[in-house]
N, C-alpha and C positions, 0 to 999 in steps of 0.2 A: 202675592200679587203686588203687595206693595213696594218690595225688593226688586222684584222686578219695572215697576214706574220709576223707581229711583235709578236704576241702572241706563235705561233710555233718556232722561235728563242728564246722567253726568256723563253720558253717550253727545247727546245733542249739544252740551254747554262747549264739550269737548271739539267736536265737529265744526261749532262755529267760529269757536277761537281760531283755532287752525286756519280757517279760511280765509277771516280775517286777517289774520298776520301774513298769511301768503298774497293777498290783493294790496297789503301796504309795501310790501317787499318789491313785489311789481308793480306799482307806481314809482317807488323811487329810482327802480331800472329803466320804466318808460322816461321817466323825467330826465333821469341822467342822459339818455340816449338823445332826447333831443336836443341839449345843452350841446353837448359832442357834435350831433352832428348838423344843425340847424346855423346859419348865420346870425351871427347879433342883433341886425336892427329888424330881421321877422321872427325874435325869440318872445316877445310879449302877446303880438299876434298869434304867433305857433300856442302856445301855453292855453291862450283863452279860446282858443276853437279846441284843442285839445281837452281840457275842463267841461267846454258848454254841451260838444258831442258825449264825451266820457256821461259825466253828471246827471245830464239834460235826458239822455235818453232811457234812465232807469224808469222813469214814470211810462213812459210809452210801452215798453216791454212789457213791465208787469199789467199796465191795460190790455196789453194784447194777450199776455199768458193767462191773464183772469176771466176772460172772453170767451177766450179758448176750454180753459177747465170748468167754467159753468154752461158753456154749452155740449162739451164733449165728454166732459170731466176728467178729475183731476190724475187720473192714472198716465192718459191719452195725450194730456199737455206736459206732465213729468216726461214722459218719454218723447217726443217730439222735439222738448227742449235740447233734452240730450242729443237727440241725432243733429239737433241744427248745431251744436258746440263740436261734435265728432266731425262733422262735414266742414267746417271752417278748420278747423285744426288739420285735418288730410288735405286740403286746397293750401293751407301755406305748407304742406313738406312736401306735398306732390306733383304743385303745377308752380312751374317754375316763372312765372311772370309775380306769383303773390313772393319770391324772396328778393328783392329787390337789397344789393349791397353797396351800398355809397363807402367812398370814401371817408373817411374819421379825420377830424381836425380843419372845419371850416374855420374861420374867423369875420 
């Protein structure tokens, strides 16, 4: 039993790292992309609404996922979450108004 708690811990430690380093990797591609493609004097602006929506909005979510799994429970909001991350991800390869291609190289 015990071999086994150890295996879902270096499962879990493993999982988050991962995760982690993938959501740093993708900020520095969001970031770079608006460098690239944003003009100069609305790159501070761009930045901080970028930040305050990114940042700002973890605490709401997790209010609303935790709302969710103590009234529903936690199976019901696990998977929910998921469909809502599947349905946004199929709306930008599918409906062609979410790809939106600008030109590279404002200044």
């Amino acid at each position: 039993m015990l071999s086994r708690a150890n295996s879902i811990v270096a499962l879990t430690i493993g999982a988050n790292l991962s995760v982690g380093i993938a959501m740093k990797i993708l900020l520095v591609v969001r970031i770079a992309l608006c460098h690239a493609l944003v003009p100069k004097p609305l790159m501070g602006r761009l930045i901080g609404a970028f930040f305050m929506f990114n940042d700002g909005l973890y605490p709401v979510a997790a209010l609303a996922f935790g709302a969710l799994a103590e009234g529903a429970g936690f199976p019901l909001a696990w998977s929910a979450a998921g469909w809502i991350c599947l349905a946004g991800g199929a709306a930008f390869v599918f409906l062609p108004q979410f790809r939106y291609r600008p030109s590279i190289g404002h200044d």
